[in-house]
LUMVEX-98734 format. One record per residue: residue in three letters; residue number from 1; x negated, y negated, z negated of N, C-alpha, C in turn. Coordinates in steps of 0.1 Angstrom, whole numbers, plus 5000, padded with zeros to 4 digits. Layout:
<pts>
(pt "ALA" NUM (X Y Z) (X Y Z) (X Y Z))
...
</pts>
This chain:
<pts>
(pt "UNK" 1 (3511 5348 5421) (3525 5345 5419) (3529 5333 5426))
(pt "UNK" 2 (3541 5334 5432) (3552 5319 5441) (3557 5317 5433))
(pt "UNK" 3 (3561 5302 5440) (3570 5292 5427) (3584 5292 5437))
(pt "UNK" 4 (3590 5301 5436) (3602 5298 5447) (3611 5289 5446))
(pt "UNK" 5 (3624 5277 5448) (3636 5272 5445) (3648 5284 5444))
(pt "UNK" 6 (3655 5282 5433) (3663 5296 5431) (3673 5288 5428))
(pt "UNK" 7 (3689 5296 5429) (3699 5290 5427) (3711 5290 5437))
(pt "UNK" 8 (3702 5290 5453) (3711 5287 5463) (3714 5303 5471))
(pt "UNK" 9 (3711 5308 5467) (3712 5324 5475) (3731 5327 5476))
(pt "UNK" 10 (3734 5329 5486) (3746 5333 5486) (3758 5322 5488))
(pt "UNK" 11 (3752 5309 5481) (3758 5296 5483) (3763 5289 5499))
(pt "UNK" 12 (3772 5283 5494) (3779 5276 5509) (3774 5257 5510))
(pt "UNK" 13 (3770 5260 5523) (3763 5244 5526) (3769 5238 5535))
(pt "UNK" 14 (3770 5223 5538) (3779 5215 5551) (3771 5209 5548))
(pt "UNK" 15 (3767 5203 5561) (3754 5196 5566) (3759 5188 5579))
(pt "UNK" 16 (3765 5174 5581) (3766 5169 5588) (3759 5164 5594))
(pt "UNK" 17 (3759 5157 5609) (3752 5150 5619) (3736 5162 5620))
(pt "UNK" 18 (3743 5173 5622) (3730 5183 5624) (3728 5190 5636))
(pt "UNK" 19 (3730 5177 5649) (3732 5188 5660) (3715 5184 5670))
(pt "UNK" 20 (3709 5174 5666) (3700 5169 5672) (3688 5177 5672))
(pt "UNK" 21 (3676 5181 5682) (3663 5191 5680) (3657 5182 5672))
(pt "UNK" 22 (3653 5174 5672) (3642 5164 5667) (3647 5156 5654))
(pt "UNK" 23 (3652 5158 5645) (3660 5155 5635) (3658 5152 5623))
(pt "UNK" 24 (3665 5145 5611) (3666 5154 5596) (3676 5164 5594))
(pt "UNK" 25 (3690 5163 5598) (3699 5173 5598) (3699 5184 5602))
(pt "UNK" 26 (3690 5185 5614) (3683 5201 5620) (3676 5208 5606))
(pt "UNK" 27 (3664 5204 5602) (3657 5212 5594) (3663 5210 5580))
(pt "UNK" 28 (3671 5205 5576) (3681 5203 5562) (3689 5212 5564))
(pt "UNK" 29 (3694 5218 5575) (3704 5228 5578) (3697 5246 5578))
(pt "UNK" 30 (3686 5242 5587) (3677 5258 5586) (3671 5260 5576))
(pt "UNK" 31 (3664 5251 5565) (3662 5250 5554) (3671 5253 5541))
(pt "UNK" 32 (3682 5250 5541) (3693 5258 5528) (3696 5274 5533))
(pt "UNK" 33 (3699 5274 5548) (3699 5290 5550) (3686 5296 5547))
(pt "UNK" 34 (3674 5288 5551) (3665 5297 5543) (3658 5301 5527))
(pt "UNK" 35 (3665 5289 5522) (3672 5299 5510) (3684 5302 5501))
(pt "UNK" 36 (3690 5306 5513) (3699 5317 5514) (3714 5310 5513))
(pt "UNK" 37 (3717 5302 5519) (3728 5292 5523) (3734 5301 5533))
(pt "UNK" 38 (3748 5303 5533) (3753 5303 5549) (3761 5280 5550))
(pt "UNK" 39 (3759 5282 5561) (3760 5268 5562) (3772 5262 5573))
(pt "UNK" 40 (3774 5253 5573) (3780 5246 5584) (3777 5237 5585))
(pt "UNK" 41 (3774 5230 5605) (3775 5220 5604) (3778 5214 5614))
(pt "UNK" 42 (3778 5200 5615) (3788 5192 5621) (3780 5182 5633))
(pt "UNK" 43 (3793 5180 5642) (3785 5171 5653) (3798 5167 5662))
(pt "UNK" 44 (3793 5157 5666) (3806 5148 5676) (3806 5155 5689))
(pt "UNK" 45 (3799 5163 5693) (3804 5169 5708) (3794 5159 5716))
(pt "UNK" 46 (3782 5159 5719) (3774 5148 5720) (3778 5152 5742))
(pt "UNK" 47 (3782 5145 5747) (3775 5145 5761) (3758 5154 5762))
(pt "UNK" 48 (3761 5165 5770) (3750 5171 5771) (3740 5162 5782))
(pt "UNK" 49 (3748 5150 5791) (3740 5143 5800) (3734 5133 5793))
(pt "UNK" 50 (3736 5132 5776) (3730 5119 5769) (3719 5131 5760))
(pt "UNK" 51 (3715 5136 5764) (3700 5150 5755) (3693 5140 5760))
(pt "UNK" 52 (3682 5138 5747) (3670 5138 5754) (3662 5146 5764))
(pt "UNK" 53 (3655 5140 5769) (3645 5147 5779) (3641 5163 5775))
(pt "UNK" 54 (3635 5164 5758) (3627 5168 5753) (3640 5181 5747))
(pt "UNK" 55 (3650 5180 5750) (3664 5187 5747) (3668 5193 5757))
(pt "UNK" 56 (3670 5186 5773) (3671 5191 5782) (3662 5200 5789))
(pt "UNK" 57 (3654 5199 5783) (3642 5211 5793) (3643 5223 5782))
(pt "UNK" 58 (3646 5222 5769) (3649 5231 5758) (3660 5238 5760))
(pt "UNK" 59 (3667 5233 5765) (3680 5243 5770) (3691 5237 5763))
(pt "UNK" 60 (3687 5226 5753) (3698 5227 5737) (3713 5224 5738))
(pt "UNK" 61 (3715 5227 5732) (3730 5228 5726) (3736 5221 5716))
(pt "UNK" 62 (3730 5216 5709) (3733 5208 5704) (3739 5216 5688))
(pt "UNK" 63 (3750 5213 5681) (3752 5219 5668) (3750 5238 5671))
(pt "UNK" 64 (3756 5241 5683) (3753 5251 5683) (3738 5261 5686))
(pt "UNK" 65 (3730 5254 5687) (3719 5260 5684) (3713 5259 5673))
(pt "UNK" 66 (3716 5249 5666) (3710 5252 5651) (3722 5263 5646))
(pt "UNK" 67 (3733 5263 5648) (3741 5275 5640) (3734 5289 5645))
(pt "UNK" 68 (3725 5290 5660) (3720 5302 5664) (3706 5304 5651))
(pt "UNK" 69 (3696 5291 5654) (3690 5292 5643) (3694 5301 5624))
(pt "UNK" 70 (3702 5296 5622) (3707 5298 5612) (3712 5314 5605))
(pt "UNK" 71 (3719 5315 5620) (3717 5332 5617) (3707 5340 5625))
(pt "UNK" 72 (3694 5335 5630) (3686 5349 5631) (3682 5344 5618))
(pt "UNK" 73 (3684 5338 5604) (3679 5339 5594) (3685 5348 5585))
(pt "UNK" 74 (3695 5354 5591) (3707 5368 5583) (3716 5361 5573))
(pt "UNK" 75 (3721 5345 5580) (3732 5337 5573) (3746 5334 5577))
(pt "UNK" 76 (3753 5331 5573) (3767 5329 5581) (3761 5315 5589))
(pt "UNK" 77 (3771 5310 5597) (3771 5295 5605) (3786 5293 5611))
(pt "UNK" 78 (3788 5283 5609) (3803 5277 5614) (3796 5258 5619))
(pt "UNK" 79 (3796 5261 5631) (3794 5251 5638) (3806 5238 5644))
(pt "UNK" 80 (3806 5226 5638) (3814 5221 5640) (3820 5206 5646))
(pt "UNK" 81 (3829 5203 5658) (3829 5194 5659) (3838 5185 5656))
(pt "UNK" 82 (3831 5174 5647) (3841 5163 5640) (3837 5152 5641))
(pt "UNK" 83 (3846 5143 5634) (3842 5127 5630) (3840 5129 5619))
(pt "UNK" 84 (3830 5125 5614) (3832 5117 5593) (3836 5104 5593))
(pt "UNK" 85 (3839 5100 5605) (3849 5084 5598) (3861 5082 5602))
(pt "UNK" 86 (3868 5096 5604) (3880 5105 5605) (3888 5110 5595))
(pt "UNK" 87 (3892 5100 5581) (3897 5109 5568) (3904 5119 5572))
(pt "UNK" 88 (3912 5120 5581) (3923 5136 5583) (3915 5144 5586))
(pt "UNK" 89 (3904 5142 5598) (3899 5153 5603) (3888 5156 5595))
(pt "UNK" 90 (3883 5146 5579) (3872 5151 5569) (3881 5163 5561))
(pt "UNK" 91 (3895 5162 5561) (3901 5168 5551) (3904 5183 5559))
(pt "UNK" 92 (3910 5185 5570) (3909 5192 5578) (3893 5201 5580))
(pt "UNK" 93 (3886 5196 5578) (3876 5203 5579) (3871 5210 5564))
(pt "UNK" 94 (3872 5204 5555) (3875 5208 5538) (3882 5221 5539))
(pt "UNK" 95 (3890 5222 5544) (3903 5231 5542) (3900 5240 5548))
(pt "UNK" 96 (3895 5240 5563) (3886 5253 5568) (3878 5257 5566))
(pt "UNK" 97 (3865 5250 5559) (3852 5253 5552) (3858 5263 5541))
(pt "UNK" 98 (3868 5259 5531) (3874 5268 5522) (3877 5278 5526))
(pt "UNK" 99 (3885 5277 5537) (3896 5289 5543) (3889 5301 5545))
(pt "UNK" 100 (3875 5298 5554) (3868 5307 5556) (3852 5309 5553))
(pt "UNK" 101 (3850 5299 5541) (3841 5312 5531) (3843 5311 5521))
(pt "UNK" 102 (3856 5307 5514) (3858 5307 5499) (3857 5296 5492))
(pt "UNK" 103 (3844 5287 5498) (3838 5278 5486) (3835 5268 5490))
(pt "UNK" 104 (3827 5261 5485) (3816 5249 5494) (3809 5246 5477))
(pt "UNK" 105 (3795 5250 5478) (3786 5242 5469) (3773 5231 5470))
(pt "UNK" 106 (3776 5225 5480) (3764 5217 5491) (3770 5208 5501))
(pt "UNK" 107 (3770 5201 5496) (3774 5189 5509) (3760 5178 5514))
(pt "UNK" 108 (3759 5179 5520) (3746 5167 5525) (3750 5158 5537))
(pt "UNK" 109 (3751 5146 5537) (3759 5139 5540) (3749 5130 5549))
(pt "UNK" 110 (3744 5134 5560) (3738 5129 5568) (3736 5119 5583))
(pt "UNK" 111 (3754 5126 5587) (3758 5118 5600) (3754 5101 5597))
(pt "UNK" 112 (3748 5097 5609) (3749 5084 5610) (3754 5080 5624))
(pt "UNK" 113 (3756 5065 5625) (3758 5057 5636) (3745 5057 5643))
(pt "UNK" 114 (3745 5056 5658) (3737 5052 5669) (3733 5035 5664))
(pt "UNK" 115 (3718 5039 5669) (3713 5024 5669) (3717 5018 5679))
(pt "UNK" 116 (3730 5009 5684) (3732 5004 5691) (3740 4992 5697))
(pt "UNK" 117 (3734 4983 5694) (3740 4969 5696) (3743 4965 5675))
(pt "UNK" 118 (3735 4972 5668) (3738 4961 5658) (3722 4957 5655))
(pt "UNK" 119 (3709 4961 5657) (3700 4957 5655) (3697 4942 5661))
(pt "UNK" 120 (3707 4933 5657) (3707 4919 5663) (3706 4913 5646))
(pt "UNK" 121 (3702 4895 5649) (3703 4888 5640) (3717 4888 5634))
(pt "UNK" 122 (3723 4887 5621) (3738 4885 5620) (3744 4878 5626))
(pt "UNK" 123 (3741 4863 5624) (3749 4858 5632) (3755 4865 5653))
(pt "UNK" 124 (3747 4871 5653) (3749 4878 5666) (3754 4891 5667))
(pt "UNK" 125 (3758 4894 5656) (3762 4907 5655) (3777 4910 5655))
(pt "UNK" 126 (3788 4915 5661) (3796 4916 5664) (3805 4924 5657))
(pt "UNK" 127 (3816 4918 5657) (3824 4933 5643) (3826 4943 5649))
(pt "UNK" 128 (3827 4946 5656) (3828 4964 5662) (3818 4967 5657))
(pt "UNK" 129 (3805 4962 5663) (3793 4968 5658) (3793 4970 5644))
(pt "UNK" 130 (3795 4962 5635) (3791 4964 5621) (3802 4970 5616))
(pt "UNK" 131 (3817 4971 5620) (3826 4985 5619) (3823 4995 5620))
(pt "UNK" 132 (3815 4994 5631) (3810 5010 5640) (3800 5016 5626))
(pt "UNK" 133 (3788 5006 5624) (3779 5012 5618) (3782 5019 5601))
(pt "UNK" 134 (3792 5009 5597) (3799 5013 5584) (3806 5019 5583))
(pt "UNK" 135 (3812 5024 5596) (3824 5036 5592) (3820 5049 5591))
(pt "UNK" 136 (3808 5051 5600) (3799 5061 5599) (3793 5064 5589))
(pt "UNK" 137 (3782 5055 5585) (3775 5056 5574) (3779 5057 5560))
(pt "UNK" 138 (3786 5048 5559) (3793 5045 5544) (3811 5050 5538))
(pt "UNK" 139 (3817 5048 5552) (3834 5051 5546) (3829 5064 5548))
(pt "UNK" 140 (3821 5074 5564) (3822 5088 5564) (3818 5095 5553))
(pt "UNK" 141 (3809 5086 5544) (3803 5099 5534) (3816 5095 5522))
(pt "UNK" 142 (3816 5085 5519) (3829 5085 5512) (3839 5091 5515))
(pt "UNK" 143 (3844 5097 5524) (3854 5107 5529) (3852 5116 5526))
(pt "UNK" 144 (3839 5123 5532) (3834 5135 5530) (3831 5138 5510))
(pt "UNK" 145 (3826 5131 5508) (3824 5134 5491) (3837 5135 5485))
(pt "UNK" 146 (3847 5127 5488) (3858 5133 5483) (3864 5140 5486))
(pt "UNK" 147 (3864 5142 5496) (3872 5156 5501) (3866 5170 5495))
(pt "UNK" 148 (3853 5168 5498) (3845 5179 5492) (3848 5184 5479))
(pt "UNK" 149 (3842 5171 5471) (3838 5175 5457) (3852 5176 5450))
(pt "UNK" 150 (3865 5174 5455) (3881 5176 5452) (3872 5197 5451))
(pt "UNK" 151 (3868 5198 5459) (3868 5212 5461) (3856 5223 5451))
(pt "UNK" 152 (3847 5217 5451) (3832 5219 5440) (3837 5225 5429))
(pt "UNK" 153 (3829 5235 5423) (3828 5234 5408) (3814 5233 5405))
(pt "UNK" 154 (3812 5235 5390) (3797 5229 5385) (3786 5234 5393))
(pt "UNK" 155 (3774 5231 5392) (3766 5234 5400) (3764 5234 5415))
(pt "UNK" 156 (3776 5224 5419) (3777 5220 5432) (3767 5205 5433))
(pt "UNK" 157 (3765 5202 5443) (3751 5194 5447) (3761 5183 5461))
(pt "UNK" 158 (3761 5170 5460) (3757 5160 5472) (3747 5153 5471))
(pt "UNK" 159 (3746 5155 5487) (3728 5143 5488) (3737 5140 5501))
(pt "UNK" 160 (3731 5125 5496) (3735 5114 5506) (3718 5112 5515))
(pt "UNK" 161 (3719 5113 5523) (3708 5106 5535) (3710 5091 5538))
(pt "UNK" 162 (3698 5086 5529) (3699 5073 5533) (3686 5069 5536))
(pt "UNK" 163 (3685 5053 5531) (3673 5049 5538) (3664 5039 5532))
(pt "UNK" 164 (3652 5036 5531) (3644 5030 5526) (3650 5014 5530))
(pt "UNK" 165 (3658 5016 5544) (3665 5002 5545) (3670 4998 5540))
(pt "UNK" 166 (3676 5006 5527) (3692 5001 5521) (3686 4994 5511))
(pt "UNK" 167 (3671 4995 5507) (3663 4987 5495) (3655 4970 5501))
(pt "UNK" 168 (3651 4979 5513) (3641 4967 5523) (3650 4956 5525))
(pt "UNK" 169 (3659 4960 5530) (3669 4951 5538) (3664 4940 5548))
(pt "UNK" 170 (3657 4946 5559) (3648 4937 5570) (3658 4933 5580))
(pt "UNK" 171 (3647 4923 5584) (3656 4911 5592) (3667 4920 5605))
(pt "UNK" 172 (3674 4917 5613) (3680 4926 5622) (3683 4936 5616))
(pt "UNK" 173 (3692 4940 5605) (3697 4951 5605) (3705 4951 5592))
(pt "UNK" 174 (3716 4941 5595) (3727 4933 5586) (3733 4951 5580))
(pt "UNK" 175 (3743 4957 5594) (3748 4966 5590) (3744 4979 5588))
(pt "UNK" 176 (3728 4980 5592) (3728 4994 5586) (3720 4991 5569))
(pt "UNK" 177 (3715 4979 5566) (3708 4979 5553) (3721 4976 5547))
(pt "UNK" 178 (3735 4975 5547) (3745 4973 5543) (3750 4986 5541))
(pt "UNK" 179 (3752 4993 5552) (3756 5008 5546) (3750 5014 5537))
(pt "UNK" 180 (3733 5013 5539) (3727 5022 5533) (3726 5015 5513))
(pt "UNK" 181 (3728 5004 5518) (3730 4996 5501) (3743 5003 5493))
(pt "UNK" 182 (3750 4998 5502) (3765 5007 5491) (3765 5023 5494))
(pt "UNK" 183 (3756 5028 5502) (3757 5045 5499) (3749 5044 5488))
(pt "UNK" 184 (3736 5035 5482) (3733 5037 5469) (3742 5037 5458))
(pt "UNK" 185 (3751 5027 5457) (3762 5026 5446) (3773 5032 5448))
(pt "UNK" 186 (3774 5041 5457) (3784 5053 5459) (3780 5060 5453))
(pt "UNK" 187 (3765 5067 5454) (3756 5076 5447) (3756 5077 5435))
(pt "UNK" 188 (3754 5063 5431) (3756 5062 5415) (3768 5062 5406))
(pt "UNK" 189 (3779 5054 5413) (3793 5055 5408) (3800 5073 5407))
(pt "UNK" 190 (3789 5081 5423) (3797 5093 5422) (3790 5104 5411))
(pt "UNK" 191 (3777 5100 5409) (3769 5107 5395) (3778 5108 5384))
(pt "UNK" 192 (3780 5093 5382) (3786 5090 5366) (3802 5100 5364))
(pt "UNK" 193 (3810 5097 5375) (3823 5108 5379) (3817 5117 5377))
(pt "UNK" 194 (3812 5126 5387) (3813 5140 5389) (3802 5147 5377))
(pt "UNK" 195 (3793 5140 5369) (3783 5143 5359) (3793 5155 5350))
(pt "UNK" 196 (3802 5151 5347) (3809 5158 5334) (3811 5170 5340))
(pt "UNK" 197 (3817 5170 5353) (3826 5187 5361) (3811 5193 5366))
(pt "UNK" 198 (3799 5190 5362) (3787 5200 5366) (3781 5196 5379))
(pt "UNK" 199 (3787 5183 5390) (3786 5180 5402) (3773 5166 5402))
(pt "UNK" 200 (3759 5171 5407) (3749 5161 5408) (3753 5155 5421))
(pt "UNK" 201 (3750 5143 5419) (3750 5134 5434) (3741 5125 5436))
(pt "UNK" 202 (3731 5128 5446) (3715 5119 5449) (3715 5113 5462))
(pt "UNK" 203 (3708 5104 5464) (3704 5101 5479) (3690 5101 5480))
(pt "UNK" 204 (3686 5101 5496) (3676 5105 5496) (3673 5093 5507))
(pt "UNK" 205 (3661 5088 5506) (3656 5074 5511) (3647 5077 5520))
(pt "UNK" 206 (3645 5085 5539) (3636 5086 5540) (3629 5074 5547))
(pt "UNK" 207 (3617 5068 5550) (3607 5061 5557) (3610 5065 5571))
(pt "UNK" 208 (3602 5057 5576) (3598 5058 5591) (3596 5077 5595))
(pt "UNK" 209 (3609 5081 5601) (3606 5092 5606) (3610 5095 5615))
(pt "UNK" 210 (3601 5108 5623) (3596 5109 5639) (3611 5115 5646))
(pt "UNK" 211 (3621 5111 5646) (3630 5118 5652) (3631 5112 5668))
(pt "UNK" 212 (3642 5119 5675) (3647 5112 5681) (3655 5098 5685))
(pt "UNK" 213 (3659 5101 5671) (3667 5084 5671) (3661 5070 5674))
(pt "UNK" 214 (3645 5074 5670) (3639 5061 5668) (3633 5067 5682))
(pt "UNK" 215 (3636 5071 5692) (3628 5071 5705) (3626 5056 5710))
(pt "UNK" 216 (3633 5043 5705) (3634 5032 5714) (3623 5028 5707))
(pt "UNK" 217 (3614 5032 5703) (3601 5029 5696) (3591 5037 5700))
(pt "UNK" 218 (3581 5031 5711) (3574 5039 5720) (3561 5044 5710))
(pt "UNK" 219 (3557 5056 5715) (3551 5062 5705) (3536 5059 5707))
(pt "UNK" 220 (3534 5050 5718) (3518 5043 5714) (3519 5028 5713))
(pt "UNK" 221 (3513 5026 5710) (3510 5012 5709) (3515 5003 5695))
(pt "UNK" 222 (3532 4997 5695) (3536 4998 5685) (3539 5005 5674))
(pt "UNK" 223 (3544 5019 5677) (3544 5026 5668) (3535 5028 5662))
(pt "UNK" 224 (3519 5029 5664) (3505 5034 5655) (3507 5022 5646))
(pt "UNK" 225 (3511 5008 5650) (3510 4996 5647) (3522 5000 5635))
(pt "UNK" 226 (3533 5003 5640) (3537 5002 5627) (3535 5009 5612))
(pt "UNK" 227 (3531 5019 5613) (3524 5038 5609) (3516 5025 5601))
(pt "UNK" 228 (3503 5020 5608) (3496 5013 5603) (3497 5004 5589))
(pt "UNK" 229 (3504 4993 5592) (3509 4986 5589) (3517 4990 5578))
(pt "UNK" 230 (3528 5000 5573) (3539 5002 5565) (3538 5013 5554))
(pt "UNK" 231 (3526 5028 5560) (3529 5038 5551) (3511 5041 5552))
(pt "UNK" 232 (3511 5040 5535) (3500 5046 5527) (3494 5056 5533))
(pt "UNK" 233 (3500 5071 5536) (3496 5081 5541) (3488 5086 5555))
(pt "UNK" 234 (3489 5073 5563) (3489 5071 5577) (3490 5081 5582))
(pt "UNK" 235 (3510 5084 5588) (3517 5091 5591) (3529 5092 5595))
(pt "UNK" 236 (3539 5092 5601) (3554 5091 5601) (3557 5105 5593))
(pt "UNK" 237 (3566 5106 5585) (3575 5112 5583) (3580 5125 5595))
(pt "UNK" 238 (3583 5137 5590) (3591 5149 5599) (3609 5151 5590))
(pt "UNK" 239 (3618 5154 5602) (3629 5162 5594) (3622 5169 5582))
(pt "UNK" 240 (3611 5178 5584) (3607 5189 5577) (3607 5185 5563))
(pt "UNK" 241 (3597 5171 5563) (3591 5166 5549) (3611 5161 5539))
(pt "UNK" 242 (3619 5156 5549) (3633 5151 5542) (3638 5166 5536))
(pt "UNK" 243 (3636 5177 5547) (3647 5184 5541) (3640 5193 5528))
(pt "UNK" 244 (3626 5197 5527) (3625 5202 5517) (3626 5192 5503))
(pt "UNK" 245 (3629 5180 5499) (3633 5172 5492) (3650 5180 5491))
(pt "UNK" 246 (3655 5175 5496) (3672 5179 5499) (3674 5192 5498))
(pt "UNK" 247 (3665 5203 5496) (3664 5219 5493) (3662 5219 5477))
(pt "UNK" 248 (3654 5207 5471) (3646 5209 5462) (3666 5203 5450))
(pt "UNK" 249 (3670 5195 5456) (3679 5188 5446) (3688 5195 5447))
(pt "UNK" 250 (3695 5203 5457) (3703 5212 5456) (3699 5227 5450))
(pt "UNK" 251 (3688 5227 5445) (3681 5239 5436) (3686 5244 5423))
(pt "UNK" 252 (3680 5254 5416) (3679 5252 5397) (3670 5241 5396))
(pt "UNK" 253 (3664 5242 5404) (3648 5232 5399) (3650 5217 5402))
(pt "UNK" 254 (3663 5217 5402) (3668 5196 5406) (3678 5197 5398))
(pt "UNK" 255 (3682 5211 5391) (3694 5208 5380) (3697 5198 5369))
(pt "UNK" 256 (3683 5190 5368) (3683 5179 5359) (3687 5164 5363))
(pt "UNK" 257 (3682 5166 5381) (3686 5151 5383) (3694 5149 5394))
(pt "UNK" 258 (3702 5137 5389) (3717 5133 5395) (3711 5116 5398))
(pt "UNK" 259 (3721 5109 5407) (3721 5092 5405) (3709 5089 5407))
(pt "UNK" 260 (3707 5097 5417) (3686 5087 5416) (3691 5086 5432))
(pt "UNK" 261 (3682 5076 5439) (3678 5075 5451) (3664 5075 5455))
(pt "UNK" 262 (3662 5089 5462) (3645 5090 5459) (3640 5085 5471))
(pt "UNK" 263 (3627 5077 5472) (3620 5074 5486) (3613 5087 5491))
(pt "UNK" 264 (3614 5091 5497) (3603 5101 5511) (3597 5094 5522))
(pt "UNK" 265 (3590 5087 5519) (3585 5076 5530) (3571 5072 5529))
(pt "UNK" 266 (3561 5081 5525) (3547 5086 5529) (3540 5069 5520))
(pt "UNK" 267 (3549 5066 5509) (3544 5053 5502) (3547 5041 5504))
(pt "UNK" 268 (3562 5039 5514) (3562 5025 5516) (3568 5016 5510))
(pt "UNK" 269 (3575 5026 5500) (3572 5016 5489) (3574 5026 5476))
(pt "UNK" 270 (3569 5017 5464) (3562 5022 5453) (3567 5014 5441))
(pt "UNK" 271 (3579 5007 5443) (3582 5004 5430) (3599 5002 5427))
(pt "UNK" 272 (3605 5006 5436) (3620 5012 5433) (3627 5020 5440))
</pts>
């Protein structure tokens, strides 16, 4: 006998910043269709001349190949290109998610900002930059949760994707350990709200994981060093290991917990 997650068959999922091969939002997105999500999801229209290497010889496409993924799994897909730090165009996109499948019971709230030009000391860090990083991270999911969960009834689920950073808070990274701090207390503020109308709302904290994003972290040398150095497991992290977490809380079998921020980070840390 299998212990399957049950609950999501038939259900509707939006899954933002899911257009990357190497990702968490890739396998958080094939992962609710595979059980049994039709899904949507979202992506800025990335420059196909800005693919990685490892993307360009794949052929990819970007949001629209995970929506191809999606249905050879026999799911719906609506692929889509937006901003989440765009309130009209978050509401706009609410409205068509509705329009055309009825519902939305799943929001996972993943888009982030490019590492880029705020990994400086503060004092060196520039307000566009720490604009940039917070509008993304923090007002987009605030946009997105309200807009959504205006639309939810009970047994609807948000999971915020956040980060072990938002607890660490390490040197050089004023504005993203800043987003990821107040997506914790978004998390919790939106628990205690949405608790009563049947609507859980979690974040999920992953560790050091092997995506693309962190390519400006060469994969010998320092990286073993950091692997070394930070996680118990001696390992990085996969999308795979985030999304079955984010499968499991949008389940029956997460029906109990709301307002938590869980770590997925192979042990690096162990006491909040």
């Amino acid at each position: 006998m299998t212990y399957e997650l049950t609950g999501l068959e038939g259900k509707v999922a939006v899954v933002t910043g899911a257009g990357r091969m190497r990702s968490i939002g890739r396998p958080i997105a094939v992962e609710l269709a595979r059980a049994g999500c039709d899904v949507v999801v979202t992506g800025t229209g990335r420059d196909p001349a800005t693919f990685p290497a490892e993307e360009i010889d794949a052929g990819w496409r970007d949001i629209d190949s995970v929506a191809e993924e999606i249905r050879a799994l026999g799911r719906r897909a609506l692929p889509v290109i937006t901003s989440v730090s765009d309130p009209d165009a978050v509401e706009a996109l609410a409205d068509r998610v509705v329009d055309e499948f009825g519902r939305v019971d799943v929001l996972v709230n993943n888009a982030g900002a490019a590492r880029a030009g705020d990994r400086v000391p503060v004092v060196e860090l520039s307000v566009e930059a720490w604009r940039t990083v917070l509008s993304v991270n923090l007002d987009g999911a605030f946009y997105m949760s309200r807009a959504f969960a205006r639309r939810m009834t009970a047994g609807a689920s948000i999971v915020n994707i956040s980060s072990v950073g938002g607890k660490i808070g390490g040197a050089n990274t004023a504005a993203y350990s800043a987003s990821k701090a107040g997506l914790h207390a978004l998390t919790q503020a939106m628990s205690a709200e949405l608790g009563p109308a049947g609507i859980r709302v979690n974040a999920i904290c992953p560790g050091i994981i092997d995506t693309s994003r962190l390519d400006d972290i060469h994969r010998a040398g320092r990286w073993e060093q950091v692997i070394e150095r930070n996680i118990p497991l001696g390992r990085a992290g996969t999308g795979q290991d985030i999304a079955a977490t984010a499968v499991f809380l949008c389940s029956d079998q997460g029906a109990w917990v709301t307002g938590q921020q869980w770590n997925v980070d192979g042990g690096q840390l162990t006491i909040r």
